[in-house]
FIBA-993883 format. One record per residue (C-alpha): residue number from 0; x, y, z. Coordinates in Angstrom, 3 decimals, always signed. Layout:
<atoms>
<atom doza="NUM" xx="X" yy="Y" zz="Z"/>
...
</atoms>
This chain:
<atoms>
<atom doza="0" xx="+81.611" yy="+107.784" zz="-28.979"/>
<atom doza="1" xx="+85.255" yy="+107.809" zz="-28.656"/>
<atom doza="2" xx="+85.444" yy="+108.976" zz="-31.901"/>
<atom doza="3" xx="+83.156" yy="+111.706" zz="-31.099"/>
<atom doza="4" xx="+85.027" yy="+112.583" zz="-28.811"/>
<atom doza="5" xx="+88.707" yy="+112.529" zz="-30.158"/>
<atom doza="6" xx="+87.132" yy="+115.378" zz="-32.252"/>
<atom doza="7" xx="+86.022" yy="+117.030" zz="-29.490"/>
<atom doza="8" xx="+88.753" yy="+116.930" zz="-27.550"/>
<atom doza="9" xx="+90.938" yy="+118.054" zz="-30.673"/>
<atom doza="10" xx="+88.891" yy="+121.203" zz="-30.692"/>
<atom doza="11" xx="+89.397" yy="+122.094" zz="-27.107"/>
<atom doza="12" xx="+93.139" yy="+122.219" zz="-27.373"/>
<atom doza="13" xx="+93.600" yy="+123.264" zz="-30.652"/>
<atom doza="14" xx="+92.288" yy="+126.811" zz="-31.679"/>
<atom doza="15" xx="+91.793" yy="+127.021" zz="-35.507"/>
<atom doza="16" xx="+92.329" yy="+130.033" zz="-37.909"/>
<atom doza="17" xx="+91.930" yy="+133.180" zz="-36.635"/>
<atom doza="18" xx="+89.202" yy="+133.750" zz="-39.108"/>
<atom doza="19" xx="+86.813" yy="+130.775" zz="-38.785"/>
<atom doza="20" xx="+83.686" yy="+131.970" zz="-37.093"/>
<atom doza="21" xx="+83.935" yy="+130.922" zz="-33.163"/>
<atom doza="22" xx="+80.552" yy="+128.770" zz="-31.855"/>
<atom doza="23" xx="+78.441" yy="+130.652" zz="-30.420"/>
<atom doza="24" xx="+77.299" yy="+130.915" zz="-26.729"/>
<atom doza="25" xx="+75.061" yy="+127.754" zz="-25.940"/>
<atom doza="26" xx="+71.999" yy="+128.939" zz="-25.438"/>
<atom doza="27" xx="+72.096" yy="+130.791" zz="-28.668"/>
<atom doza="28" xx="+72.544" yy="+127.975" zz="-30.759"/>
<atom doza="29" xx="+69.845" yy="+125.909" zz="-32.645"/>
<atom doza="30" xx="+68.525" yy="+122.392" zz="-32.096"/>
<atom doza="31" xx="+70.375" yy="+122.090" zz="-35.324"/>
<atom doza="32" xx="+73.555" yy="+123.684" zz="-34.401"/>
<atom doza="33" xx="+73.876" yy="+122.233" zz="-30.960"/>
<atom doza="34" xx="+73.869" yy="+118.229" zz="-32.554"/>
<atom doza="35" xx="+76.641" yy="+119.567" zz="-34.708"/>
<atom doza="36" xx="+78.224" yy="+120.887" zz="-31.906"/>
<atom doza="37" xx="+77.989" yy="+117.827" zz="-30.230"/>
<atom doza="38" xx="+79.507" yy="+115.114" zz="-32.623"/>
<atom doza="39" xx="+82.570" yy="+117.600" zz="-34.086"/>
<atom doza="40" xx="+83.279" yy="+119.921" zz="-31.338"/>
<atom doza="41" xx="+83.280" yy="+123.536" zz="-30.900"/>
<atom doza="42" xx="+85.325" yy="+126.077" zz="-33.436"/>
<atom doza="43" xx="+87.736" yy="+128.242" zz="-31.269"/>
<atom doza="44" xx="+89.529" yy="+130.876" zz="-33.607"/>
<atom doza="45" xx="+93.055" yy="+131.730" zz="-32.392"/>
<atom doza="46" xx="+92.790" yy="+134.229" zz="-29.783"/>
<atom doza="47" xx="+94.790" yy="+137.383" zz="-31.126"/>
<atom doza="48" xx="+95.702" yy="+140.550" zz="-29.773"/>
<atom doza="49" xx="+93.130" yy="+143.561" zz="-31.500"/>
<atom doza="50" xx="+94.983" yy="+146.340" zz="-29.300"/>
<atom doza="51" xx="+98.032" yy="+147.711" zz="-27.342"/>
<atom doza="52" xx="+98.753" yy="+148.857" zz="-24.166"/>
<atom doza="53" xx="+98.481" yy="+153.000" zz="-24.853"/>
<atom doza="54" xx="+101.088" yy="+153.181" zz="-21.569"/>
<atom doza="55" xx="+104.791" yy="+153.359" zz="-23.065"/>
<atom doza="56" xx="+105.498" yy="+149.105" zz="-22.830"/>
<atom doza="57" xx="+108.204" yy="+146.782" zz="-23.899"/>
<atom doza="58" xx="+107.942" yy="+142.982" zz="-25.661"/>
<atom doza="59" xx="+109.562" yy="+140.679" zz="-24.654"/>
<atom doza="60" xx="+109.734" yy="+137.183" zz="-26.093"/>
<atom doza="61" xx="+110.566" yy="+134.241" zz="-23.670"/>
<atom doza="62" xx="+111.578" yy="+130.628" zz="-23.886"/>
<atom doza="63" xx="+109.562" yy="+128.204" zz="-21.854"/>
<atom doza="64" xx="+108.422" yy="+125.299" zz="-22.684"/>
<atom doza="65" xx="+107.040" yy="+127.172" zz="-25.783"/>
<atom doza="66" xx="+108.311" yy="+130.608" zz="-27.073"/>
<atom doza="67" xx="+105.435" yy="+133.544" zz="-25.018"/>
<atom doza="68" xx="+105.014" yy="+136.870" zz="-25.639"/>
<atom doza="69" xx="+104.854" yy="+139.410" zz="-22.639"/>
<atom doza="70" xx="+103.955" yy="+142.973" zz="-22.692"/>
<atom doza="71" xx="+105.909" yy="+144.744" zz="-19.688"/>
<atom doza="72" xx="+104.181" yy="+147.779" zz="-18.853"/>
<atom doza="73" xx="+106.581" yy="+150.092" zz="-16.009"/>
<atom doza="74" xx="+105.095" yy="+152.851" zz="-13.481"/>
<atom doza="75" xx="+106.632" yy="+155.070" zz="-11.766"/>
<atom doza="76" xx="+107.810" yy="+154.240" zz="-7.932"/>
<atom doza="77" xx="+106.175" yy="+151.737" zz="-8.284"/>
<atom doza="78" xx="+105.825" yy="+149.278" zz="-5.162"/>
<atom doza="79" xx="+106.418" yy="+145.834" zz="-7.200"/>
<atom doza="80" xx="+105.182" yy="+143.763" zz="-10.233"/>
<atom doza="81" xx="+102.224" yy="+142.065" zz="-10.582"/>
<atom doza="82" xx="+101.728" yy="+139.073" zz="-13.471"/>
<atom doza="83" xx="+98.547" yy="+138.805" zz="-15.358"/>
<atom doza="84" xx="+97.751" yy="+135.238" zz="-16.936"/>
<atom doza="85" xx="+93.980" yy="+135.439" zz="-19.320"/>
<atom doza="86" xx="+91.585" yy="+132.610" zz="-19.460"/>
<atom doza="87" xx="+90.585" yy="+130.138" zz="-21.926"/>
<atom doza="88" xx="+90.404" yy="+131.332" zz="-25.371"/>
<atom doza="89" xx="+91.643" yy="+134.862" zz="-24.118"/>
<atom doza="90" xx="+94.935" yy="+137.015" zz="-24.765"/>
<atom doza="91" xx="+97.338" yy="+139.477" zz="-23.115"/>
<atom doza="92" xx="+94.908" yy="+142.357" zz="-24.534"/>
<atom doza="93" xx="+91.842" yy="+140.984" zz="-22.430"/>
<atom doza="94" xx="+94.021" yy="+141.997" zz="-19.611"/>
<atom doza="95" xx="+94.234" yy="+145.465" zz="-20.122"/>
<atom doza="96" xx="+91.399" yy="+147.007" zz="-17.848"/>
<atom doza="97" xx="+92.509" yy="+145.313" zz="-15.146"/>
<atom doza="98" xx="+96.658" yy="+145.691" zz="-15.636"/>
<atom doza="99" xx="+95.157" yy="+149.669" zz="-15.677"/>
<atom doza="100" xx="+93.658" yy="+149.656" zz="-12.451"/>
<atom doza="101" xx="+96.906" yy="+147.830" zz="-10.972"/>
<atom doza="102" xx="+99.276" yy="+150.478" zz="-11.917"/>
<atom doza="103" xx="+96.989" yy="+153.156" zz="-10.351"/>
<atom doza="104" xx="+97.453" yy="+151.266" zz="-7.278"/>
<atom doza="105" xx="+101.077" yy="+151.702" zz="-7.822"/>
<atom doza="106" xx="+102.315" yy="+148.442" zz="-9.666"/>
<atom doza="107" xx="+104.419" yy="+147.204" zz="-12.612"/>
<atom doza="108" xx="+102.642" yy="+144.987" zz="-14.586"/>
<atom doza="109" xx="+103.426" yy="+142.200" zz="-16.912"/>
<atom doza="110" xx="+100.990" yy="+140.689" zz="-19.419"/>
<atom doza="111" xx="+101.232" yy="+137.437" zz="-20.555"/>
<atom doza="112" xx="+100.322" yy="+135.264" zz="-23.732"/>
<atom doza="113" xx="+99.973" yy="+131.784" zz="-22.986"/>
<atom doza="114" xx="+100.869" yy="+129.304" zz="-25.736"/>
<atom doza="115" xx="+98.853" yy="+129.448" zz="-28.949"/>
<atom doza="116" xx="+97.149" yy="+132.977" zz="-28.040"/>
<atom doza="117" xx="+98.329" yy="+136.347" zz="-29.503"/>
<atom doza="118" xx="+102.063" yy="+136.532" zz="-30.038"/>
<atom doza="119" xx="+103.288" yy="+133.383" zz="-28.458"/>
<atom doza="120" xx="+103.980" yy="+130.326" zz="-29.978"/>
<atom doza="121" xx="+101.346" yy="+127.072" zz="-31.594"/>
<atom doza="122" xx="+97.964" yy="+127.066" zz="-31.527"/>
<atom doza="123" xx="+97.558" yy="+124.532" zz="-28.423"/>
<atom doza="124" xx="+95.799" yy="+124.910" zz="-24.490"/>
<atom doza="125" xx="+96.405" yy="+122.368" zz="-21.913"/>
<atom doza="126" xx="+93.841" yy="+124.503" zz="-20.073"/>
<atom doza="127" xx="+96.538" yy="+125.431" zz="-17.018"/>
<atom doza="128" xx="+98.491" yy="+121.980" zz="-17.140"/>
<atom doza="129" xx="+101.764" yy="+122.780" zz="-19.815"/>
<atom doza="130" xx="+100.546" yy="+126.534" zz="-18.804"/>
<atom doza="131" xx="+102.042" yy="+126.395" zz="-15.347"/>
<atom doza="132" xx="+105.263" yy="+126.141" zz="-16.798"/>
<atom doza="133" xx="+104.884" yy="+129.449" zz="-18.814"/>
<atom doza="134" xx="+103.845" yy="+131.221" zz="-15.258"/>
<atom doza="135" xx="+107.075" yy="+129.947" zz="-13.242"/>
<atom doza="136" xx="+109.069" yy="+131.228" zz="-16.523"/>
<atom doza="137" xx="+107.753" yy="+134.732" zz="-16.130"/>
<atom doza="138" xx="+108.239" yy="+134.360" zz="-12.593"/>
<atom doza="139" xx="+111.858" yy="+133.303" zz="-12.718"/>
<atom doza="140" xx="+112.208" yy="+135.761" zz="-15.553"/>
<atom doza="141" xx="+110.833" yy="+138.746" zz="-13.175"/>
<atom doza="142" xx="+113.012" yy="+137.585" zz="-10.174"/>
<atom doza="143" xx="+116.065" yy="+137.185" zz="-12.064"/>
<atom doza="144" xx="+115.728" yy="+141.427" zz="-12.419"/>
<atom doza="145" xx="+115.402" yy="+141.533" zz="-9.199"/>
<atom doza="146" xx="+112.179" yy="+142.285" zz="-9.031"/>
<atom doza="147" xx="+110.445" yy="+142.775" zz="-5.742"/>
<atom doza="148" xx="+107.068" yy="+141.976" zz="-4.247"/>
<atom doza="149" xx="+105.489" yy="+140.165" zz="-7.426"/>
<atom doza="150" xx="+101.759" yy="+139.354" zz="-7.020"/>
<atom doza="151" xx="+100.069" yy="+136.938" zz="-9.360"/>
<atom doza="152" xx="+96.901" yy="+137.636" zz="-11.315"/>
<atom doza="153" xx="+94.835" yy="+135.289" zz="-13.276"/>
<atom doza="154" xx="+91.153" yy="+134.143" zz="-14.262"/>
<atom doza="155" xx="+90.225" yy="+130.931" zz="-14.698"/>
<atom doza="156" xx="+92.697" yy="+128.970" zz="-16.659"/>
<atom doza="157" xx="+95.274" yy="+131.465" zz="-15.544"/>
<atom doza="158" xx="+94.464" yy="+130.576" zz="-12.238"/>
<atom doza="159" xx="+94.600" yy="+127.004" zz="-12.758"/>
<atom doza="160" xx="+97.803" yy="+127.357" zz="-14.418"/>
<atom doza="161" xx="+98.618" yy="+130.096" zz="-11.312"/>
<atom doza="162" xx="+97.877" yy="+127.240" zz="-8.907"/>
<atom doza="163" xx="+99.757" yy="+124.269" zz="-10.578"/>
<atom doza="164" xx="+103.069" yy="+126.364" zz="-11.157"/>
<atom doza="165" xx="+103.107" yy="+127.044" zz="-7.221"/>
<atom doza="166" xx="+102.246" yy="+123.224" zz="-6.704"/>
<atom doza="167" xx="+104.777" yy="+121.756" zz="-8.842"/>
<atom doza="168" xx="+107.480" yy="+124.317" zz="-8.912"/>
<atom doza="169" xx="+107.379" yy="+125.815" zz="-5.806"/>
<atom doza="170" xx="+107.499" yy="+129.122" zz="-6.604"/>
<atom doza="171" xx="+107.079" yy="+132.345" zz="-3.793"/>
<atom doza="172" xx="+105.177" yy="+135.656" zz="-5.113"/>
<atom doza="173" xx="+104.450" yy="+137.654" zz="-2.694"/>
<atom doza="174" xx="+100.472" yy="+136.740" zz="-2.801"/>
<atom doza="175" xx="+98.176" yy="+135.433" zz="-5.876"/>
<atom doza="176" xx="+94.742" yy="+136.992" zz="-6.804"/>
<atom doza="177" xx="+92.505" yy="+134.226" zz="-8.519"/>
<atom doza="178" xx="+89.345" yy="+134.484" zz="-10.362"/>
<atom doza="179" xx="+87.190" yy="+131.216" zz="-11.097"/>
<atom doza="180" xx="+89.288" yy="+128.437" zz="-11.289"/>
<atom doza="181" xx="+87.679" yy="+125.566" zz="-11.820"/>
<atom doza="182" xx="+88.164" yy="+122.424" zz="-9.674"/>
<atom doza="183" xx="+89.463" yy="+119.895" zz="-11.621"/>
<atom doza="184" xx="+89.736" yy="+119.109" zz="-15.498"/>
<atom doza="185" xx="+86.095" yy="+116.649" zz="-15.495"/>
<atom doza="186" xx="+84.553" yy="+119.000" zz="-13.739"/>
<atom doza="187" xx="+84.944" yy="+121.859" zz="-15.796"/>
<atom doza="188" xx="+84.299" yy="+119.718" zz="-19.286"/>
<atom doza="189" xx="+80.852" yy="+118.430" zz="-17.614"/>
<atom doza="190" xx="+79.928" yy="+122.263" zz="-17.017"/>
<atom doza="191" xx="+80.319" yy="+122.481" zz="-20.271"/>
<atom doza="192" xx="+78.385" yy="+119.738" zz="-21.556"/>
<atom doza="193" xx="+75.371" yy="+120.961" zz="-19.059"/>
<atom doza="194" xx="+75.650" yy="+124.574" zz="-20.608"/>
<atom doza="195" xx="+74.123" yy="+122.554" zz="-23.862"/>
<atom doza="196" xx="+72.016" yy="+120.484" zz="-21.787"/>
<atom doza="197" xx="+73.572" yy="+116.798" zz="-22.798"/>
<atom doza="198" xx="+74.091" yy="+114.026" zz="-20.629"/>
<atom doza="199" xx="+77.861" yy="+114.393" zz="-18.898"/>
<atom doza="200" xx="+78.271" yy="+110.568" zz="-19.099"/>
<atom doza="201" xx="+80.108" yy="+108.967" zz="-20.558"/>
<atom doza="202" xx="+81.166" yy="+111.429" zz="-23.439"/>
<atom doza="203" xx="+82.729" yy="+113.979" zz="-20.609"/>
<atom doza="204" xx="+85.205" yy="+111.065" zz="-19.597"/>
<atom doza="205" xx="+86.059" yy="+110.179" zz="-22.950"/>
<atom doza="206" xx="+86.580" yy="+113.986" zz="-24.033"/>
<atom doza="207" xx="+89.050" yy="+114.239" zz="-20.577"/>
<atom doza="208" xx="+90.675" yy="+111.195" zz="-21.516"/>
<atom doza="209" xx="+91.398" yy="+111.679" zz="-25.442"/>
<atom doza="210" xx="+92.241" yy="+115.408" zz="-24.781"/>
<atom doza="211" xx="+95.024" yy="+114.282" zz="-22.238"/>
<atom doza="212" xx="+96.706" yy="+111.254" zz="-24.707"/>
<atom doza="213" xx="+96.638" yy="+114.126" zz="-27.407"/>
<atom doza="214" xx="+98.249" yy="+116.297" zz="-25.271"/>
<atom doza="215" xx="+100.571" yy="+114.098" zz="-23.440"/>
<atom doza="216" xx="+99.680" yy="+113.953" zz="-20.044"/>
<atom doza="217" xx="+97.042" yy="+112.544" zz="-17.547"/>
<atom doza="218" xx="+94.231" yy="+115.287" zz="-18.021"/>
<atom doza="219" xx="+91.723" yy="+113.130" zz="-14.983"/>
<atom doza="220" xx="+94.983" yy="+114.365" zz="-12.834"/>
<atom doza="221" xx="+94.977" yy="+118.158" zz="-14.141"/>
<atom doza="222" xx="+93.150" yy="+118.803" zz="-10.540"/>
<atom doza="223" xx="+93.553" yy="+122.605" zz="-8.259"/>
<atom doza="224" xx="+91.565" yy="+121.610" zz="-6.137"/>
<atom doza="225" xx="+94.433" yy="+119.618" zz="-4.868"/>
<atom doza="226" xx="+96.918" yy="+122.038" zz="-5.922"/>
<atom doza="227" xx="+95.597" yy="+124.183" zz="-3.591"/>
<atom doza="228" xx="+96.822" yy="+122.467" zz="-0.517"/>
<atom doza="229" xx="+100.186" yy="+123.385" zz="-1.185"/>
<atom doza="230" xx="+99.554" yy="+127.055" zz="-1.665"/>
<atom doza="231" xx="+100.810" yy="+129.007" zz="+1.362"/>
<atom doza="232" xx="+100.952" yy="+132.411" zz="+0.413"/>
<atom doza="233" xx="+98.263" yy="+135.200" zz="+0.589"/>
<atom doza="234" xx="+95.733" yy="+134.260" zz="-1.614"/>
<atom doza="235" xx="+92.281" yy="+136.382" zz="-3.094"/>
<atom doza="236" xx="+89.939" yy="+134.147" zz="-4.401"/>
<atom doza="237" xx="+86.801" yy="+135.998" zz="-6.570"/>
<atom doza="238" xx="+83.848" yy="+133.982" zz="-8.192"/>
<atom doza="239" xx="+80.680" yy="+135.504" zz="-9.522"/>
<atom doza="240" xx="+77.741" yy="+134.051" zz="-8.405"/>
<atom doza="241" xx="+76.043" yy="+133.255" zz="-11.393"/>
<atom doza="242" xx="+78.490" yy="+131.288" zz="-13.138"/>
<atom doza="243" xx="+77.360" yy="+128.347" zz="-14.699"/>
<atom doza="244" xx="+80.912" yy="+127.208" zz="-15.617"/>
<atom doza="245" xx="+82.290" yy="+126.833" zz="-12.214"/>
<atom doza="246" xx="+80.038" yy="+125.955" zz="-9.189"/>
<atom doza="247" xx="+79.936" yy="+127.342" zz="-5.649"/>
<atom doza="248" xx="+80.919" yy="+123.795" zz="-4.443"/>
<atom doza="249" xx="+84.321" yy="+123.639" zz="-6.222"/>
<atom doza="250" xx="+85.398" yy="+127.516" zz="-5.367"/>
<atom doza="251" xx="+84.730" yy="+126.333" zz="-1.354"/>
<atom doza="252" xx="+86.668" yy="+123.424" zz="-1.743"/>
<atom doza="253" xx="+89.199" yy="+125.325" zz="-2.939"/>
<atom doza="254" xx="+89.215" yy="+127.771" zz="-0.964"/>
<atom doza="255" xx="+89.030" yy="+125.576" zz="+2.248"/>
<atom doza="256" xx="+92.373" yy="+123.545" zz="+0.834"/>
<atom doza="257" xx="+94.674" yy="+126.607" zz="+0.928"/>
<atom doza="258" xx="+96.817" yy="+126.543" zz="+3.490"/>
<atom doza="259" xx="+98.073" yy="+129.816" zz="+4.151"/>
<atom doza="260" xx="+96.315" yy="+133.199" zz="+4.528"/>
<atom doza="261" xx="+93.117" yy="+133.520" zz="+2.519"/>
<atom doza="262" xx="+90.061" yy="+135.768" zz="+1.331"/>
<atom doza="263" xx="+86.585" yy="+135.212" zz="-0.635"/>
<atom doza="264" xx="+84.992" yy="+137.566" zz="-2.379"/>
<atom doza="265" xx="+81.924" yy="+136.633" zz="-4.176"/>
<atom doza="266" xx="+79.994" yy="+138.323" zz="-6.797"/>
<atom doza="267" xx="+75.889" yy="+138.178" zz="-6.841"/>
<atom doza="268" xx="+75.747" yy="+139.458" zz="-10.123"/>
<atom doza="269" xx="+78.123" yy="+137.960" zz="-12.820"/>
<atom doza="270" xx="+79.077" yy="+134.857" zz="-14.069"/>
<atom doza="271" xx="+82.192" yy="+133.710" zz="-15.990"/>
<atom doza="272" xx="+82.686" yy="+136.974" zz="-17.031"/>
<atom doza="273" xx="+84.728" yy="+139.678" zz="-16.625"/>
<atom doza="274" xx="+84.038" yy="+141.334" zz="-13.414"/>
<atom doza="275" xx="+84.531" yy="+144.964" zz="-14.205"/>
<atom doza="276" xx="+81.585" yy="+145.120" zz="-16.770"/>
<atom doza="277" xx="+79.592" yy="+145.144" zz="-13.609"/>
<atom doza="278" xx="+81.499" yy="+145.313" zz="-10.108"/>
<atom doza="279" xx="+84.631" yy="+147.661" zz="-11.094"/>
<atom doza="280" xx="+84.717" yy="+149.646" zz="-8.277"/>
<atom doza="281" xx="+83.900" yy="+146.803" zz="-5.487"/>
<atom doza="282" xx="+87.133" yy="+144.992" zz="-7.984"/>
<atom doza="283" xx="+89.058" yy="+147.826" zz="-7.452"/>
<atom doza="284" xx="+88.309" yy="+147.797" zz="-3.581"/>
<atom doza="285" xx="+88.809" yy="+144.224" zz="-3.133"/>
<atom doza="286" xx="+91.953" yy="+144.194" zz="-4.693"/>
<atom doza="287" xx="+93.704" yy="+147.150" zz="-3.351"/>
<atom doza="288" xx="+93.004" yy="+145.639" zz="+0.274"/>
<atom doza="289" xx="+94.631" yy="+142.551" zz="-0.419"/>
<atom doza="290" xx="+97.750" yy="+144.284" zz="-1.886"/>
<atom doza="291" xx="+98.001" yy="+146.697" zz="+0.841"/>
<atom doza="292" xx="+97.188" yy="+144.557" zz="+3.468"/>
<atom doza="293" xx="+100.315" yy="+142.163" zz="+2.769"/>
</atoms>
């Protein structure tokens, strides 16, 4: 079993070549494909960039604790900067739509690669914990141009990583808007062994505890719902209803941890997905409250 799941765990932080075919969903896999699945992990292609920005945008390359790539995308007048961080297996590009409907609402944006997606550096995911450095980076990297009222945008690992970088570093945007962050490392690797229907113990505590020694740090610790008693500034939080990968019980317990001002807008629809295939304009509404509002 711990062998099992030192592959596993392997494959969860380590995307693979771009071209390898990626496992498919779940419940679209065969009795046959879901044992392989099971002893030698899942195959996660590097997440790359298939399009640009088609707003007039600048790269810019910056050193964290990995080299990041960062597409900073200007409006005019515009009434600050908000960050976008993706998601597991995602990429600056997946952010487009909704860095689109932020500068209509009058906002700079700034588009982010985390490590090993796109054009940033490795092919490695802590899943939010090495992450959170990369997000005070762009940050400190926004404030240093003396950039005002910068607003923080991620989904799920990006909020993780959104979370952690305020609890550990202390950093002060002017609000954060997350979307389905999970509530702590085990949790979210037992969601994933109950999307294939397979017992959660004991493999998801070996998978947790392999994929933190191979990453270097205590992955049973990697928890938001935690960090999210030190978060004091205006926070959005957004689930969808349906998702299978997050539960209702860890987005309350998140949500009743933050400590400062605070709003929940669920979903009925959608699942861990992105919400403007099916809610854009109640997104849009949501969102432009929150900004205007603080």
């Amino acid at each position: 079993m711990n062998v099992i799941a030192i592959f596993h765990s392997n494959k969860f932080t380590h995307f693979v070549d771009s071209n390898t075919a990626k496992t498919n969903d779940p419940k679209k896999l065969t009795t046959g494909q879901k044992i392989s699945t099971l002893i030698f992990g899942v195959n996660n292609p590097r997440p790359e960039n298939n399009n640009v920005p088609t707003d007039a945008y600048e790269t810019i390359k910056l050193k964290s604790n990995r080299e990041i790539e960062c597409w900073n995308i200007k409006t005019e007048n515009a009434k600050g900067t908000v960050i976008l961080f993706h998601g597991f297996s995602g990429q600056k590009a997946s952010m487009l739509d909704k860095a689109e409907i932020f500068r209509e609402l009058g906002y700079n944006t700034f588009l982010v690669d985390f490590m090993g997606s796109g054009g940033s550096e490795g092919n490695q995911t802590t899943i939010g914990f090495l992450e959170a450095e990369q997000v005070k980076t762009c940050f400190d990297h926004l404030t240093q141009k003396n950039e005002k009222n910068i607003y923080l945008f991620g989904t799920s690992m990006g909020s993780v990583a959104i979370m952690k970088a305020i609890n550990d570093f202390d950093i002060k945007p002017k609000g954060i808007i997350i979307e389905c962050p999970f509530g702590s490392m085990y949790k979210t690797v037992c969601a994933r062994f109950k999307t294939m229907n397979a017992p959660t113990f004991p493999m998801a505590g070996l998978l947790v505890f392999w994929g933190g020694v191979q990453n270097g740090f205590w992955a049973f610790g990697h928890n938001p719902t935690e960090y999210s008693k030190k978060i004091n500034c205006p926070t959005l939080l957004m689930y969808g209803q349906q998702d299978e990968k997050v539960s209702k019980a860890e987005i309350d317990e998140i949500f009743t941890n933050l400590a400062g001002q605070k709003e929940l807008r669920i979903y009925k629809n959608v699942g861990h997905e992105n919400y403007l295939t099916k809610y854009k304009n109640e997104w849009t509404s949501d969102i432009k409250q929150f900004i205007s509002t603080e």
